[in-house]
N, C-alpha and C positions, 0 to 999 in steps of 0.2 A: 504494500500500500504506500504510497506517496506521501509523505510532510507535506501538508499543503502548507505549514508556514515557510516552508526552504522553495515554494515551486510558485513560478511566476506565469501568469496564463499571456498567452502570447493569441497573434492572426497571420495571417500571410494575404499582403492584399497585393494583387498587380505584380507579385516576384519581387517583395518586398517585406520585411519583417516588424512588427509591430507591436508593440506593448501597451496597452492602456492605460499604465501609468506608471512614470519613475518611482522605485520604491526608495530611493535616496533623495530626489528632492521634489517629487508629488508631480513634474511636469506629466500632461494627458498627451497623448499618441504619440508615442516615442517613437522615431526611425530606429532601429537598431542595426550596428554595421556589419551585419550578417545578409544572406542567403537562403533562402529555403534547404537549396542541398549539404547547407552546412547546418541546419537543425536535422535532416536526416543522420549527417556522420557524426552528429552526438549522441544520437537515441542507438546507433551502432555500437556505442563504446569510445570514441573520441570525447576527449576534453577541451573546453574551449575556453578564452579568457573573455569575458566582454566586457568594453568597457562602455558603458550609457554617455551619449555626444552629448547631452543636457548639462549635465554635470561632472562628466571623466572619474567620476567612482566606477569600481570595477568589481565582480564575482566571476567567477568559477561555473561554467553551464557542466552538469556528471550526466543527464538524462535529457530525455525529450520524450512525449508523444505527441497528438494531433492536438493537443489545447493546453501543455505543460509544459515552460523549461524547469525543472530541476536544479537548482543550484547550491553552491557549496554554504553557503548567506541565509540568515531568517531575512524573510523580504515582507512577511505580512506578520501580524499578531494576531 
């Protein structure tokens, strides 16, 4: 089962990666400087670092599915 406090819900719109909101500094729809096929090679087992363009704080992506990134970070309470 997933920590949904460590796992951050993402979209993919237009081949582009999306967050609804910075969990570091609250900005809504975040670009994030990823990929689609690079949330594939994390849900494979690849580690990724990311770091949020809003604010240049950074986690740790260990998982992915179709609505989860997984991170190494509590990102919700």
């Amino acid at each position: 089962m997933i920590p949904f406090e460590k796992a951050l819900p993402y979209d993919i719109i237009m081949g582009d990666v999306y967050v609804p909101k910075c969990p570091f500094c609250g900005q809504e729809n975040v670009l994030l400087p990823m990929k689609p096929h690079e949330v594939q090679n994390v849900h494979e087992g690849k580690k990724k670092l990311l770091v949020f363009p809003c604010c240049k704080n950074k986690l740790t992506l260990l998982d992915s599915d179709q609505d989860y990134l997984l991170t190494d970070t509590v990102v919700r309470k």
